[in-house]
PDB file of N, CA, C and O in Angstrom:
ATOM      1  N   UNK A   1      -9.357 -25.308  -5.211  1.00  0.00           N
ATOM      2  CA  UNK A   1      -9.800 -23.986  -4.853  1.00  0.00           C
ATOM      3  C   UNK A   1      -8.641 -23.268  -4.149  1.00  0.00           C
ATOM      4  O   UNK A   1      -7.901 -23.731  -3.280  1.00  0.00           O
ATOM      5  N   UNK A   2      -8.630 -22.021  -4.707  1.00  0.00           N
ATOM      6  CA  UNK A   2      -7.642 -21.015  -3.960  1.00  0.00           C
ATOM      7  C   UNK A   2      -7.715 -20.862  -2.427  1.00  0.00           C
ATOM      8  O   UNK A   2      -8.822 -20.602  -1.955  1.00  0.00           O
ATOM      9  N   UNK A   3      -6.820 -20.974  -1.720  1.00  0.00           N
ATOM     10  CA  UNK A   3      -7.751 -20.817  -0.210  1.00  0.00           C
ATOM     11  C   UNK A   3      -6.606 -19.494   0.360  1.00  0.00           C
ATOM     12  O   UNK A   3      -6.901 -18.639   1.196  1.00  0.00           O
ATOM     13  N   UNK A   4      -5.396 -19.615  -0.287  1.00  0.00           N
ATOM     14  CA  UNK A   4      -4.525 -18.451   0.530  1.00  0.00           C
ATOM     15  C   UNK A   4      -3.788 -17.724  -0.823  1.00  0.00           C
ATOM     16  O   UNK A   4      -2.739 -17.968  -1.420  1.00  0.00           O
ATOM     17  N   UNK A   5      -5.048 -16.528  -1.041  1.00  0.00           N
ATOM     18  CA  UNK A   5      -4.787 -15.452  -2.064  1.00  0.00           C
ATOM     19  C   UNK A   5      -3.495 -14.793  -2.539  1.00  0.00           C
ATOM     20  O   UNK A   5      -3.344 -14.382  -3.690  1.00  0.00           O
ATOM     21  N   UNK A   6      -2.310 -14.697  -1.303  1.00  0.00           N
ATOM     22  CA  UNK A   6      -1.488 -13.932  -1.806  1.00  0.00           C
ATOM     23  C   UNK A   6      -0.431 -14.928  -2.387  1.00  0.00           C
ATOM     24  O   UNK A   6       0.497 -14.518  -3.084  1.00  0.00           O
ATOM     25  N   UNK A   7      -0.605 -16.278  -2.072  1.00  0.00           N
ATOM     26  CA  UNK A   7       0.983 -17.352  -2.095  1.00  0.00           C
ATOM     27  C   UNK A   7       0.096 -18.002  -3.118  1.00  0.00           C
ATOM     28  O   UNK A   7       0.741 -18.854  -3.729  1.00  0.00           O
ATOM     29  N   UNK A   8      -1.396 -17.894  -3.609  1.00  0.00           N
ATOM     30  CA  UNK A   8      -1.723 -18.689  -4.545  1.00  0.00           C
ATOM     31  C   UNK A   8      -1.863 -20.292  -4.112  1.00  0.00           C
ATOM     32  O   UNK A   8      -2.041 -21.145  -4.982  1.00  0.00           O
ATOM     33  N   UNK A   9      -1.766 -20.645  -2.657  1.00  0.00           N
ATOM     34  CA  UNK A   9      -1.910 -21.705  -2.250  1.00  0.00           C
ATOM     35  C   UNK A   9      -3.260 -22.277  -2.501  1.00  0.00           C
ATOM     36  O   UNK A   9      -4.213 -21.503  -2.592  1.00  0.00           O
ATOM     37  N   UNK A  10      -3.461 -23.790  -2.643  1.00  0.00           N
ATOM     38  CA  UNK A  10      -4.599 -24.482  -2.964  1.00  0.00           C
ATOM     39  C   UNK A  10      -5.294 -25.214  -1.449  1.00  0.00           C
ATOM     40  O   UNK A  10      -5.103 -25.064  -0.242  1.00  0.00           O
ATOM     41  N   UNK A  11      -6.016 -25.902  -2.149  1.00  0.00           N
ATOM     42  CA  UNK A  11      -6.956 -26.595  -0.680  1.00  0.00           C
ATOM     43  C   UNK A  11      -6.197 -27.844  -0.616  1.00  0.00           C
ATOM     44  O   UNK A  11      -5.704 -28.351   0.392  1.00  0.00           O
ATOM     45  N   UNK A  12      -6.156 -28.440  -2.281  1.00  0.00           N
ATOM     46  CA  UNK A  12      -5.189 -29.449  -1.978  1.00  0.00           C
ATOM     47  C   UNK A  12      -3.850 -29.676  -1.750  1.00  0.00           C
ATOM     48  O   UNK A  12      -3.493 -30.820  -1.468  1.00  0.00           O
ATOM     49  N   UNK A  13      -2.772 -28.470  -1.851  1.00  0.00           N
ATOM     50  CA  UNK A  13      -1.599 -28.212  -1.422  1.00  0.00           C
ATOM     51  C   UNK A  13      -1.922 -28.317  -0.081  1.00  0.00           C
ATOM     52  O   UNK A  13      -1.157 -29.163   0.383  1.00  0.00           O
ATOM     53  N   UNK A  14      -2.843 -27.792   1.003  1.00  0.00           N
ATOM     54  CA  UNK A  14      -2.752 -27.733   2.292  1.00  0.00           C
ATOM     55  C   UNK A  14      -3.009 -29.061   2.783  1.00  0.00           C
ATOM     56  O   UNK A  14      -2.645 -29.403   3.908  1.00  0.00           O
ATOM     57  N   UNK A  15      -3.870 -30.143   1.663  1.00  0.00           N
ATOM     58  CA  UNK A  15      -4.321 -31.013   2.628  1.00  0.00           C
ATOM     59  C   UNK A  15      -3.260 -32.247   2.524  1.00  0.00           C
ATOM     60  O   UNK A  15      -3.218 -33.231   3.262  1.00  0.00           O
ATOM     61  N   UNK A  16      -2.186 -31.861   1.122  1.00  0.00           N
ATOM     62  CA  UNK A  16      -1.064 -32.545   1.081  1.00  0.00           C
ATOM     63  C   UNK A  16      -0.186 -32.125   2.094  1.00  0.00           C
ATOM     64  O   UNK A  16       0.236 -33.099   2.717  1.00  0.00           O
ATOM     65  N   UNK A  17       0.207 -31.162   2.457  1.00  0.00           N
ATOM     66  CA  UNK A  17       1.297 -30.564   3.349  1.00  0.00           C
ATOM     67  C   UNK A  17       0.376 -30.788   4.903  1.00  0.00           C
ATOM     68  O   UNK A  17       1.015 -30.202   5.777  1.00  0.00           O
ATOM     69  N   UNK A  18      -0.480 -31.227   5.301  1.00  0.00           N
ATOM     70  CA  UNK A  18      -1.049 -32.011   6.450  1.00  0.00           C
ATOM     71  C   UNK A  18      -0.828 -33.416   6.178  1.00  0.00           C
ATOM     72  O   UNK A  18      -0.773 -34.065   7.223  1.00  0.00           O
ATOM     73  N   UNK A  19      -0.716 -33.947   5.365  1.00  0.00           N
ATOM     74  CA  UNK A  19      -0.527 -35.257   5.280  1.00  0.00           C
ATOM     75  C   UNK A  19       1.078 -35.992   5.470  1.00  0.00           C
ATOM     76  O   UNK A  19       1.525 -37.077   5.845  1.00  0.00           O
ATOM     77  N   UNK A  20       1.621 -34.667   4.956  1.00  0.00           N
ATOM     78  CA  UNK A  20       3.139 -34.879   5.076  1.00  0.00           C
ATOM     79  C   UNK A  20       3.772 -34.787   6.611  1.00  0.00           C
ATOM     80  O   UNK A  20       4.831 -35.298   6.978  1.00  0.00           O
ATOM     81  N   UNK A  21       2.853 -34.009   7.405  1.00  0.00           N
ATOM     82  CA  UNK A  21       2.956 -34.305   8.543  1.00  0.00           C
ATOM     83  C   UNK A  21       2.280 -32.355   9.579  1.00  0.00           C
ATOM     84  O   UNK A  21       1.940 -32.365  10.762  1.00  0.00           O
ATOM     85  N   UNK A  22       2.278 -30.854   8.579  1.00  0.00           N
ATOM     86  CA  UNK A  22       1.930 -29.905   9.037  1.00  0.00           C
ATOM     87  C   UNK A  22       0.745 -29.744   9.711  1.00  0.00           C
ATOM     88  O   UNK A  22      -0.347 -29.787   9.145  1.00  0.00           O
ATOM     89  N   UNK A  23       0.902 -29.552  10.931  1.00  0.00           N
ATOM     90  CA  UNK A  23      -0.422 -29.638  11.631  1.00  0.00           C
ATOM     91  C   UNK A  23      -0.596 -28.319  12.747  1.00  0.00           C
ATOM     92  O   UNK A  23      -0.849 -28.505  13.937  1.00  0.00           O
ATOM     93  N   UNK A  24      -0.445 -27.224  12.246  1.00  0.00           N
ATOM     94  CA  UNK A  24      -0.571 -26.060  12.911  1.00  0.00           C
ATOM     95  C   UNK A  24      -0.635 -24.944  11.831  1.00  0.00           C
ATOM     96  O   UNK A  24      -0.942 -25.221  10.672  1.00  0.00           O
ATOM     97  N   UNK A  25      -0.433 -24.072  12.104  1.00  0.00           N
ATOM     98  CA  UNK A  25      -0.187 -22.717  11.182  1.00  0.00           C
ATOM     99  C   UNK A  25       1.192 -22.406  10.656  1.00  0.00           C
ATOM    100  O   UNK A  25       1.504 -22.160   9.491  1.00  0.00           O
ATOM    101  N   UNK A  26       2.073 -22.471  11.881  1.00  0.00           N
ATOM    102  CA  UNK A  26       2.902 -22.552  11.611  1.00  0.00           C
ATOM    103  C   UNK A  26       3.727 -23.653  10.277  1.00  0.00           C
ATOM    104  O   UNK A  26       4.048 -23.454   9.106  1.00  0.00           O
ATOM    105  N   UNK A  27       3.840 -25.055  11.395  1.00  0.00           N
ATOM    106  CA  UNK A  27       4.163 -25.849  10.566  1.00  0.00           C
ATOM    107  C   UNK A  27       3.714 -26.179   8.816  1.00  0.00           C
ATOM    108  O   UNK A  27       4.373 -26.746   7.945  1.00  0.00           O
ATOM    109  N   UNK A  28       2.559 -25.665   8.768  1.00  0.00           N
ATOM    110  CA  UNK A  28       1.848 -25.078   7.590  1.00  0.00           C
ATOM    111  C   UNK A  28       2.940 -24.392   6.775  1.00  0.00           C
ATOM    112  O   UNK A  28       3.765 -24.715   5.920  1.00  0.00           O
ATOM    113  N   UNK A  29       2.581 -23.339   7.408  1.00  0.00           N
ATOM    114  CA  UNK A  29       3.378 -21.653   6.587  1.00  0.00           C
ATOM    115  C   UNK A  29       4.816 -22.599   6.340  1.00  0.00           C
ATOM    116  O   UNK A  29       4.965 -22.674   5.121  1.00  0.00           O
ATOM    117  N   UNK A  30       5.730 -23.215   6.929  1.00  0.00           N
ATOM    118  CA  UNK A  30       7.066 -23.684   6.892  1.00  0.00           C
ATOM    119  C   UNK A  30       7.087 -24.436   5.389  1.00  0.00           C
ATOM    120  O   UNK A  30       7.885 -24.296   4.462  1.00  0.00           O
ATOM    121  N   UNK A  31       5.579 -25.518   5.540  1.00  0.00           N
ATOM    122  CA  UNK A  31       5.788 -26.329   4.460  1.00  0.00           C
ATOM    123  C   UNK A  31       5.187 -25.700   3.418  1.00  0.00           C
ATOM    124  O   UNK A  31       5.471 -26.466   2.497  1.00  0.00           O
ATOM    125  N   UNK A  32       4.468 -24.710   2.883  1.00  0.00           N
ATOM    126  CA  UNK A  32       3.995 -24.615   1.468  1.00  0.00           C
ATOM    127  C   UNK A  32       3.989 -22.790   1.488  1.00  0.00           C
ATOM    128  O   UNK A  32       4.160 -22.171   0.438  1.00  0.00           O
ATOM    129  N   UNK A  33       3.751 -22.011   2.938  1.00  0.00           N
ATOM    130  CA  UNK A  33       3.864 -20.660   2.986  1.00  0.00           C
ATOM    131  C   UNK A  33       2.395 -20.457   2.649  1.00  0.00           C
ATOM    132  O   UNK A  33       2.156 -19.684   1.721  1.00  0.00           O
ATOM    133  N   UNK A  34       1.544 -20.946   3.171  1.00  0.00           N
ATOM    134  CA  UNK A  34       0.268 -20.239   3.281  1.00  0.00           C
ATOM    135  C   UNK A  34      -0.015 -19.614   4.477  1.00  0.00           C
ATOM    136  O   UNK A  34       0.528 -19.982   5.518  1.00  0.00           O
ATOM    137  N   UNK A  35      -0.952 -18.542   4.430  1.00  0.00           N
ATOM    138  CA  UNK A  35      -1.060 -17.918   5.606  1.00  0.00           C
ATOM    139  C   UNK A  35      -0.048 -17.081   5.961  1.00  0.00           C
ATOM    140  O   UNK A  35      -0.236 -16.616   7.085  1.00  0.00           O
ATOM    141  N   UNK A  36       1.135 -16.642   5.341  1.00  0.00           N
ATOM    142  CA  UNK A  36       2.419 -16.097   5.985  1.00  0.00           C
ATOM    143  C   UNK A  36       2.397 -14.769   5.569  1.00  0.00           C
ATOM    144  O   UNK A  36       3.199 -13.993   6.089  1.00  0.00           O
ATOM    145  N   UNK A  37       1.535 -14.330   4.632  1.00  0.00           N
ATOM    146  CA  UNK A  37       1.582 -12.583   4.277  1.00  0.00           C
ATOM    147  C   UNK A  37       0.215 -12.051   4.781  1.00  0.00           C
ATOM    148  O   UNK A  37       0.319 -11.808   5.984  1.00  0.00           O
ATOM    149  N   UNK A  38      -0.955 -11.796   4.340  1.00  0.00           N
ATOM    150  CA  UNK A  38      -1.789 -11.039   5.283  1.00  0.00           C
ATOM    151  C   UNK A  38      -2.733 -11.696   6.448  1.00  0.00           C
ATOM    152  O   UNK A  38      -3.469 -11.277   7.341  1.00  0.00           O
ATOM    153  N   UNK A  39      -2.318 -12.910   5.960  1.00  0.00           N
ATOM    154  CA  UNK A  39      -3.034 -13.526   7.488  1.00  0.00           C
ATOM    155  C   UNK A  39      -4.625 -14.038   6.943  1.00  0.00           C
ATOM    156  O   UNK A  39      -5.253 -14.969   7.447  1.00  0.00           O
ATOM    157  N   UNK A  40      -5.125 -13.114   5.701  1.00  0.00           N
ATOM    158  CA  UNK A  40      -6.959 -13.432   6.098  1.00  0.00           C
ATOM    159  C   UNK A  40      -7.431 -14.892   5.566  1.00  0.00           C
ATOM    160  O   UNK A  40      -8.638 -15.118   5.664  1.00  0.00           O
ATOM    161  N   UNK A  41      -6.512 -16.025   4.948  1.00  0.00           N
ATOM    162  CA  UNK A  41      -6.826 -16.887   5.149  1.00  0.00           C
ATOM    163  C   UNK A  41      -6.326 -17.927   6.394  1.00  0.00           C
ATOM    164  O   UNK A  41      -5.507 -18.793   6.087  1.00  0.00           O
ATOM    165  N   UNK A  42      -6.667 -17.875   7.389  1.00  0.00           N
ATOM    166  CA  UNK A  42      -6.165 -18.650   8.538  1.00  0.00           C
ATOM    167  C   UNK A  42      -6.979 -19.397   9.011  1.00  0.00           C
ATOM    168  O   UNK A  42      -6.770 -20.477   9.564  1.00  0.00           O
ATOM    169  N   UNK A  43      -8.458 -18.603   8.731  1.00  0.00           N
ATOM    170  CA  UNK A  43      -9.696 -19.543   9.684  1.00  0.00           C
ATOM    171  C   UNK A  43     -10.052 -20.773   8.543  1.00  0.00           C
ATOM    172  O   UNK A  43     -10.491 -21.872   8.880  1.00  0.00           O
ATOM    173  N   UNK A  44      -9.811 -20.418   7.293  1.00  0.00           N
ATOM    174  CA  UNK A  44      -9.840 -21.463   6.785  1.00  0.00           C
ATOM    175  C   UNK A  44      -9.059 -22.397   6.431  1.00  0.00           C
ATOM    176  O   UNK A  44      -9.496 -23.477   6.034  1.00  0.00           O
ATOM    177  N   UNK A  45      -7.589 -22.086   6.534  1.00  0.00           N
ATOM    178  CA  UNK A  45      -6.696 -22.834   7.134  1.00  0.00           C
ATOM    179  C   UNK A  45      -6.845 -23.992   8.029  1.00  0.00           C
ATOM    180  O   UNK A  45      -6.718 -25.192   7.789  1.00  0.00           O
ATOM    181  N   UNK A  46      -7.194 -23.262   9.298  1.00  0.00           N
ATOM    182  CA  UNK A  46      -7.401 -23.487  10.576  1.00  0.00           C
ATOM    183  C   UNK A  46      -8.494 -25.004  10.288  1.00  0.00           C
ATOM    184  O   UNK A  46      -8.181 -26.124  10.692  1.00  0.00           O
ATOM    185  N   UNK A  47      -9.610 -24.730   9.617  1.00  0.00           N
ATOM    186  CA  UNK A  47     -10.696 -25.567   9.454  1.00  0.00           C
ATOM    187  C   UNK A  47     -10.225 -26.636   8.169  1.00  0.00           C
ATOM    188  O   UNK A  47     -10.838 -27.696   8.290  1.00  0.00           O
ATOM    189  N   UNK A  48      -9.400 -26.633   7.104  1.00  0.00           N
ATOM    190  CA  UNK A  48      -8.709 -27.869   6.546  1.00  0.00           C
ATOM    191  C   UNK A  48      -7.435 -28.418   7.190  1.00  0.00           C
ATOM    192  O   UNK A  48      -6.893 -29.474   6.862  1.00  0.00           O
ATOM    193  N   UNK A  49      -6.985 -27.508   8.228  1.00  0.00           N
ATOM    194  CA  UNK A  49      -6.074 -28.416   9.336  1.00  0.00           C
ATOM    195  C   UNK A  49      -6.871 -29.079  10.628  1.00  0.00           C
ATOM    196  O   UNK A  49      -6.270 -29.630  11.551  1.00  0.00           O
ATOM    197  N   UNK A  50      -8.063 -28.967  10.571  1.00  0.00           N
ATOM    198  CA  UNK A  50      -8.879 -29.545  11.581  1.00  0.00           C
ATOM    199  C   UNK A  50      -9.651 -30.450  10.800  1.00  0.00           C
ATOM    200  O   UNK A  50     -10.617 -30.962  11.366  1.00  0.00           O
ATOM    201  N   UNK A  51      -9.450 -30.714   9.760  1.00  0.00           N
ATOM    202  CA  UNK A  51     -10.609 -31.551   8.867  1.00  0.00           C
ATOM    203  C   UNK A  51      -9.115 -32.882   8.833  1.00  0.00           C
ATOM    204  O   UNK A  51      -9.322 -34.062   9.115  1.00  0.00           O
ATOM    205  N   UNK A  52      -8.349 -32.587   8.617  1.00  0.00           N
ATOM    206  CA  UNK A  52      -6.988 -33.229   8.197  1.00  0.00           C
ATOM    207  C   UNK A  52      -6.861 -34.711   9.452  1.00  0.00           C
ATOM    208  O   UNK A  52      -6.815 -35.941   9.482  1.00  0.00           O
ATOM    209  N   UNK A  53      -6.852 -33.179  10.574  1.00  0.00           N
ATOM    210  CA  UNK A  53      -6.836 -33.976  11.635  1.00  0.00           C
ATOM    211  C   UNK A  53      -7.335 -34.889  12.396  1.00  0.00           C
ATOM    212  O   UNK A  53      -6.787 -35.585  13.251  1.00  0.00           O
ATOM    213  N   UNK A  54      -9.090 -34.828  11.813  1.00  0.00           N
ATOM    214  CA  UNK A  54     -10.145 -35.926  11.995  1.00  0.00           C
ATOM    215  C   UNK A  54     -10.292 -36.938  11.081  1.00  0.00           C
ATOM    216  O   UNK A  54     -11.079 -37.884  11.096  1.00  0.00           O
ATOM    217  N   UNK A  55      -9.155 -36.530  10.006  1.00  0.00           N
ATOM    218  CA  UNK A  55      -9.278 -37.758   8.699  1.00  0.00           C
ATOM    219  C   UNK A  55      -7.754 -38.734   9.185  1.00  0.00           C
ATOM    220  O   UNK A  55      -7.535 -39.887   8.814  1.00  0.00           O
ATOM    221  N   UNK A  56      -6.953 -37.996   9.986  1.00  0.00           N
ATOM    222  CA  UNK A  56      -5.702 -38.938  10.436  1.00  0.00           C
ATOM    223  C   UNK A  56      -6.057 -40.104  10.932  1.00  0.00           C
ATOM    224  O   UNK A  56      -6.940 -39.841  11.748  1.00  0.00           O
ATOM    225  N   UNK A  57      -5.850 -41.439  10.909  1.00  0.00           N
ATOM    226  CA  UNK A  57      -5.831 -42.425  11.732  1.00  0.00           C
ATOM    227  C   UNK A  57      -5.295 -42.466  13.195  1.00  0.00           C
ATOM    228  O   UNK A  57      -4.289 -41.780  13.378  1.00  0.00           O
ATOM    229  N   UNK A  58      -5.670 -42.986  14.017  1.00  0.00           N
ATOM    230  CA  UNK A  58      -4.759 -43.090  15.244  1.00  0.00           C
ATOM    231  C   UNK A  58      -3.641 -43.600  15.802  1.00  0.00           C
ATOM    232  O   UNK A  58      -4.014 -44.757  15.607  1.00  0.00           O
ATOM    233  N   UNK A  59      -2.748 -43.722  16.249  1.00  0.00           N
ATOM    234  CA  UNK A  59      -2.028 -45.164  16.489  1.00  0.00           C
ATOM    235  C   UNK A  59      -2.637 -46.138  16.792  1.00  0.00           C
ATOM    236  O   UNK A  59      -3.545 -46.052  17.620  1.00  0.00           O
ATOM    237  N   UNK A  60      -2.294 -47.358  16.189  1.00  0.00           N
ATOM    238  CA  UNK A  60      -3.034 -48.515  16.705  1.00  0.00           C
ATOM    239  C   UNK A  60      -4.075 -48.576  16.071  1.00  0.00           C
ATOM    240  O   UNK A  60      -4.776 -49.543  16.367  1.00  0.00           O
ATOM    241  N   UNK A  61      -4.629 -47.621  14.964  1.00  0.00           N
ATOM    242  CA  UNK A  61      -6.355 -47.907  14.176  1.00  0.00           C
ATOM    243  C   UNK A  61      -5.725 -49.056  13.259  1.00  0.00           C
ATOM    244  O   UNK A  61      -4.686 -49.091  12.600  1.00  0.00           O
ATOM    245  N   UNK A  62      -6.732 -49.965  13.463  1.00  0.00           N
ATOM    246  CA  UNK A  62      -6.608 -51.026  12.423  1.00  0.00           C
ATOM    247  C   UNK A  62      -6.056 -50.782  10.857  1.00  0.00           C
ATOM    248  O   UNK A  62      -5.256 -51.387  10.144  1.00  0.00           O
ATOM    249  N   UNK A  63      -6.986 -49.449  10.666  1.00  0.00           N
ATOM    250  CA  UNK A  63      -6.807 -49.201   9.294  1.00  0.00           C
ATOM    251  C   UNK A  63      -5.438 -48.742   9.092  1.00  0.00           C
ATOM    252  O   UNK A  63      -5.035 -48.629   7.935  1.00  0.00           O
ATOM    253  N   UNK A  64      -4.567 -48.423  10.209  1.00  0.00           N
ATOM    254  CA  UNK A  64      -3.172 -48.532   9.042  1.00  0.00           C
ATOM    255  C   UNK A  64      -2.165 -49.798   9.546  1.00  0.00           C
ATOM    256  O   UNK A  64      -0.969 -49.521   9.644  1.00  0.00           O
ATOM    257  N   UNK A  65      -2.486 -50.817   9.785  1.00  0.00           N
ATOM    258  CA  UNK A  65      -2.018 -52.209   9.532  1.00  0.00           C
ATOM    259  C   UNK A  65      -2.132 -52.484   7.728  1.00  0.00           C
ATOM    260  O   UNK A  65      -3.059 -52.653   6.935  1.00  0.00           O
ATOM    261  N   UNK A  66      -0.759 -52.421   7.649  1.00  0.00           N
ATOM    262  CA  UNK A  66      -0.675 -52.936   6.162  1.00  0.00           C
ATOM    263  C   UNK A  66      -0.310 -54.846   6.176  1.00  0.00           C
ATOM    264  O   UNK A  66       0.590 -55.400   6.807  1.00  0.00           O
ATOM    265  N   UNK A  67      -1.122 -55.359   5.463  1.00  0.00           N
ATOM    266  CA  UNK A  67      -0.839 -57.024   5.336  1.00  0.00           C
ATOM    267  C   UNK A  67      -0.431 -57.103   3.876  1.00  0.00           C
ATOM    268  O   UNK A  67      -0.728 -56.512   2.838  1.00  0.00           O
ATOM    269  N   UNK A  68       0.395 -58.109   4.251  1.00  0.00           N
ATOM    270  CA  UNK A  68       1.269 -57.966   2.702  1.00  0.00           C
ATOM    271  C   UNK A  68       1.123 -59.929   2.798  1.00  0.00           C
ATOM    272  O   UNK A  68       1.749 -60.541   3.664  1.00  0.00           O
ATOM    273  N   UNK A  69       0.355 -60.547   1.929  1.00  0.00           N
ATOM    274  CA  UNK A  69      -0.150 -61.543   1.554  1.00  0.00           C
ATOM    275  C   UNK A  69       0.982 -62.266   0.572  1.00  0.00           C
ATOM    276  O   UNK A  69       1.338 -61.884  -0.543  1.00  0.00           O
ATOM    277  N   UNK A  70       1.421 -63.380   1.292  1.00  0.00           N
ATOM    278  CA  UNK A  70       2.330 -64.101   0.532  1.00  0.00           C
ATOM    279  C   UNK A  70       1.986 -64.716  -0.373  1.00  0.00           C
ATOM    280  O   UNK A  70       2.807 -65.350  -1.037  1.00  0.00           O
TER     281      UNK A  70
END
């Protein structure tokens, strides 16, 4: 889904460019340029960089211990 009309940005471009490490608006706009011309997608921005951020692991979560089985 289209989420930032003027750059043609996707939902899944944003939730790749959070994964790569963008976790603001800014850092956003740097990595793919959404949000950087009229602004009116931001709140939804805002809400797949807050979805991103509750799907990150923590330091130390078990789940990113990788075991590599001899």
């Amino acid at each position: 889904m289209i989420v930032c009309q003027c750059r043609c940005i996707t939902d899944r471009q944003v939730r790749a460019a959070a994964e790569r490490g963008a976790d603001d608006l800014d850092s956003l706009a740097r990595a793919c340029g959404a949000g950087t011309d009229c602004r009116g997608c931001h709140s939804t921005l805002e809400m797949l960089l807050e979805d991103a951020r509750a799907e990150r692991p923590l330091a130390g979560d078990p789940r990113r211990l990788v075991v590599i089985a001899a």
